[in-house]
BAMIVO-230671 format. One record per residue (C-alpha): residue in one letter; x negated, y negated, z negated. Coordinates in steps of 0.05 Angstrom, whole numbers, plus 32768, in hexadecimal, padded with zeros to 4 digits. Example, Ala and Ser with C-alpha at 12.3 -4.5 7.8 and 13.67 -1.06 7.14 Angstrom:
2
A7F0A805A7F64 S7EEF80157F71 
***
This chain:
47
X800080008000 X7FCB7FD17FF4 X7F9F7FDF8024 X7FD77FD88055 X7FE77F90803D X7FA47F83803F X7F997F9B8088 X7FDB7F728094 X7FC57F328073 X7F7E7F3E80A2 X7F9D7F4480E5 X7FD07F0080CC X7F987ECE80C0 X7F5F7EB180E2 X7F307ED380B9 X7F447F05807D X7F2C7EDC803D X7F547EA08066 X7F927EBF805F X7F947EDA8024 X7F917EA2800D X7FC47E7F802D X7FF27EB4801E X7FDA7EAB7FD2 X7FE87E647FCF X802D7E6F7FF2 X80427EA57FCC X80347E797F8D X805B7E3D7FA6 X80977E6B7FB4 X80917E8C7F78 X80987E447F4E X80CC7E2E7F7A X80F47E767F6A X80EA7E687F1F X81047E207F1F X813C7E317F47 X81547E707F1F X813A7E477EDA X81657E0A7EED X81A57E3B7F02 X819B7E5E7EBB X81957E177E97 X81D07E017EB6 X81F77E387EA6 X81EB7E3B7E65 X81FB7DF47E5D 
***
């Protein structure tokens, strides 16, 4: 499995180490986006 992503994420990019990452800093800006949207749905709520 993770050498498959890894093959995946070589043939994506310009160069391997390139986009990893890339994909590293997007997958951490989606993952703070997710929290603050399902954190600000659960404040709400509760309100």
């Amino acid at each position: 499995m993770r050498e498959d992503l890894m093959r995946l994420l070589g043939e994506i990019g310009p160069s391997y180490g390139e986009s990893l990452l890339l994909w590293e800093k997007r997958s951490e800006r989606i993952k703070s986006l997710y929290q603050r949207y399902v954190y600000g749905r659960w404040r709400d709520s509760s309100e």
